[in-house]
N, C-alpha and C positions, 0 to 999 in steps of 0.2 A: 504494500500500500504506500504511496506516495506521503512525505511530508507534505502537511500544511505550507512549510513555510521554506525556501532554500534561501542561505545565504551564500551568494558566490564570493568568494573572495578574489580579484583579478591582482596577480604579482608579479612584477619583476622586479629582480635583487634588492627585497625588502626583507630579507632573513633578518635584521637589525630588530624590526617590528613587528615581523606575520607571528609569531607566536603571540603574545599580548591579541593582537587582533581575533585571531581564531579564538584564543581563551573566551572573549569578552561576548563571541556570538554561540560559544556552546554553553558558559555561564547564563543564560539567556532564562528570565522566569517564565518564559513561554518554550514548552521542552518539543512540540511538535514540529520538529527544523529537522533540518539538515544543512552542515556544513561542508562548503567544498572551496579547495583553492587550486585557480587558473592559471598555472606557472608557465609565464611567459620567453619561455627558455633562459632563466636564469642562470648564473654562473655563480652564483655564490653558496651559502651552505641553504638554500630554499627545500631541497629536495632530502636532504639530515634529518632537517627539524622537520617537516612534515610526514618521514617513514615513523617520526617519534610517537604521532598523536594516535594512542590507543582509542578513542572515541569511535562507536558504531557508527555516530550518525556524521564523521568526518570522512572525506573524500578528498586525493589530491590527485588531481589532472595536469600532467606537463607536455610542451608542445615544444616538438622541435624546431619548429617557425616561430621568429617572432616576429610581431605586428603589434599596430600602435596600438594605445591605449583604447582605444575607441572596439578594434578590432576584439581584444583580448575583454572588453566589456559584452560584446557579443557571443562570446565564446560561455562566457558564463549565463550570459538566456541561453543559449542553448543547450546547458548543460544544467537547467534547474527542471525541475520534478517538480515543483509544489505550487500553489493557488495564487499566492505571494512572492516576490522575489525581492531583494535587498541586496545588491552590489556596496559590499563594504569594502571600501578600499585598503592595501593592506598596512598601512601607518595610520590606520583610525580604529575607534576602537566604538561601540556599542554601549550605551547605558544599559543596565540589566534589566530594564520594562519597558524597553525600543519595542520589541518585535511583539509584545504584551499588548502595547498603548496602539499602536498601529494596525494589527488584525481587529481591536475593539473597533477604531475608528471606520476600517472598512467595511465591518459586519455590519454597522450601524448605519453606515451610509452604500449598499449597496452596488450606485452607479459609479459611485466616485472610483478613478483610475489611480490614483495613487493620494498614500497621506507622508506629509513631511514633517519634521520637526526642528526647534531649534539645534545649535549645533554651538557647542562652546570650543571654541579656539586655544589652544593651549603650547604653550612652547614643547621645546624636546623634555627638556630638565621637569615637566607636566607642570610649569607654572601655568595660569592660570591669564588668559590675553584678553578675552572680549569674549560675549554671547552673541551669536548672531541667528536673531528671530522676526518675523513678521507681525505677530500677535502677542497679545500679555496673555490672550486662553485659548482654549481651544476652541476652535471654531469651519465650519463649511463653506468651500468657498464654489459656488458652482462654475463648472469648466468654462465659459467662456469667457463668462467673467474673471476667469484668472488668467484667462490667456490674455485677453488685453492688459493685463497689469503686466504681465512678464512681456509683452513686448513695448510696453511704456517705461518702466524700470528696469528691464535686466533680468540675469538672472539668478533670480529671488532665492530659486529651490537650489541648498546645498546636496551634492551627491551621497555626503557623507549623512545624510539623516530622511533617506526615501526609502517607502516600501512601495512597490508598485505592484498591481493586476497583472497575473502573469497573461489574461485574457485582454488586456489593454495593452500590452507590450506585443503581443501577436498581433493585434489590430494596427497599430502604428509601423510596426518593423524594427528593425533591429537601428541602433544607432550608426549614425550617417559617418564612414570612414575618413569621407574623401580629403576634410578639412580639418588642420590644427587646432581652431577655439573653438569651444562652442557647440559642439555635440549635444554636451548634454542639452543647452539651454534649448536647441533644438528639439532633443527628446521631448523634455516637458512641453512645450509647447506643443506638439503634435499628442500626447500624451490630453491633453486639455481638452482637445478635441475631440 
């Protein structure tokens, strides 16, 4: 039976971090997941530390191509199982009621394609830099009306705090390779839609 929920983890030569990261989405107070990381032919000790992680519900995929970031974000749609997907990047790390507060919010709002959250900014040393959020609560924002905002302001949605519809990432397609910036903010937007 499929997890609810996969978190891809997309890496390359992020051995420094990808352990912290991976911990932070199998510590996760919602246990219906599944973990995996996309190693993007790395060359550093990625593939060490990931034969290490006893977890059932971990998986590590490596590719002897490697391709940009964009590409290696695709790799992970297509390598998720579950109803939900969440691209954690592999130097970020997951609040332990990310994937909790997130399936609530989409159960609750059925149509909605994806839910975000704030994102606190922190140095290496994990001091502590800025919060960066939209709202002071939690709130719904219907898709078009958030696509005009993201293409009036920017973009808004940090990658590091998305769960998305894996049934809305199908509908949209995979993220657009061709171009260095801006991918995501493209996803989201077609995502809105």
């Amino acid at each position: 039976m499929s997890p609810r929920v996969s978190i891809g983890i997309p890496a390359y030569n992020a051995a420094r971090y990808l352990e912290a990261a991976v911990t932070s989405a199998l510590s996760q107070s919602f246990q219906d997941i599944e973990v995996f990381v996309c190693d993007n032919k790395s060359t550093d000790a990625t593939p060490a530390l990931c034969a290490k992680i006893q977890d059932p519900r971990f998986r590590y995929l490596r590719f002897e191509e490697h391709v940009g970031q964009p590409g290696n974000w695709n790799r992970c749609l297509e390598a998720s199982r579950g109803e939900f997907v969440v691209l954690l990047h592999a130097d970020d790390l997951l609040d332990p009621r990310f994937v909790e507060r997130a399936v609530d919010a989409l159960d609750r709002f059925p149509k909605a394609s994806f839910a975000h959250s704030a994102v606190r900014h922190v140095a290496e040393d994990a001091g502590f830099l800025f919060l960066q959020r939209l709202h002071e609560t939690d709130r719904h924002t219907p898709g078009p009306e958030f696509f005009l905002r993201l293409l009036r302001e920017g973009c808004l949605v940090n990658p590091a705090g998305i769960m998305v519809r894996r049934s809305a990432y199908d509908a949209a397609g995979n993220f657009f390779e061709g171009v260095a910036w801006g991918t995501d903010w493209d996803m989201w937007l077609r995502l809105c839609l």
